[in-house]
N, C-alpha and C positions, 0 to 999 in steps of 0.2 A: 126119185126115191122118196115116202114117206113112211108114217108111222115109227114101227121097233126098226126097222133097218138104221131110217137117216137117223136117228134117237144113239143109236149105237155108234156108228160114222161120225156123229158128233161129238159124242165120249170120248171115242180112241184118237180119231185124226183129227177132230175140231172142224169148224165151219169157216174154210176159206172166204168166201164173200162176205162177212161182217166187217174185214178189213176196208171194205168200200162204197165210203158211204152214198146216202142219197143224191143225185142229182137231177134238182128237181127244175130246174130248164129242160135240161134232158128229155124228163117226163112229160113236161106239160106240152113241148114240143110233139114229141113223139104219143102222145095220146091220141091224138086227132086221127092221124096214121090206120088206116083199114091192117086189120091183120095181117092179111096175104105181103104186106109192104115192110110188115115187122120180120115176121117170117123170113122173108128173102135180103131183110139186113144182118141181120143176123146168123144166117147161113154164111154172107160175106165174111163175117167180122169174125165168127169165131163158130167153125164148122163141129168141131167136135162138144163145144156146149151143146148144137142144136141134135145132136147124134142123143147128145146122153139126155135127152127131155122125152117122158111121156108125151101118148097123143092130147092130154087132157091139157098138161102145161105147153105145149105149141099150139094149141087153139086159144090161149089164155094172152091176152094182150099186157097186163099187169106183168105174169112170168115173163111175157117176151122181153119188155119193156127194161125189166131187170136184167133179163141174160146180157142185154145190148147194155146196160147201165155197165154190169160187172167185165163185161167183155171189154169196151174201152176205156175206161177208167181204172180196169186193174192192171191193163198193158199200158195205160202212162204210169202209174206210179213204177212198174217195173224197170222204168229209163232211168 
């Protein structure tokens, strides 16, 4: 979701993932990583993020990168 949608989404419900910050091991690991291998981590980790992503942001290595960032790093703080 972009533009007025997520702008609104933001106002009423707030943006969950600011709770989690950068990890930038994570990244710098995970950059090298061919798409198709973020993609299928991700699908693992956290299937329903990969559901709710346009086709523009699962071609996007950066959004992947993040989804995977938010996906285990928000299920450890969750413990």
């Amino acid at each position: 979701m972009g533009g007025t949608g997520f702008y609104l989404e933001a106002l009423l419900e707030g943006i969950a993932t600011l709770g989690v910050p950068p990890d930038w091991s994570l990244r710098k690991r995970m950059e090298k990583e061919p798409v198709e291998n973020l993609q299928r981590k991700l699908k693992k980790a956290a299937v329903s993020r990969w559901q709710k992503m346009n086709p523009s942001d699962r071609a996007n290595p950066r959004r992947l990168i993040r989804a995977l960032e938010v996906a285990t790093l928000g299920e450890n703080r969750k413990k």
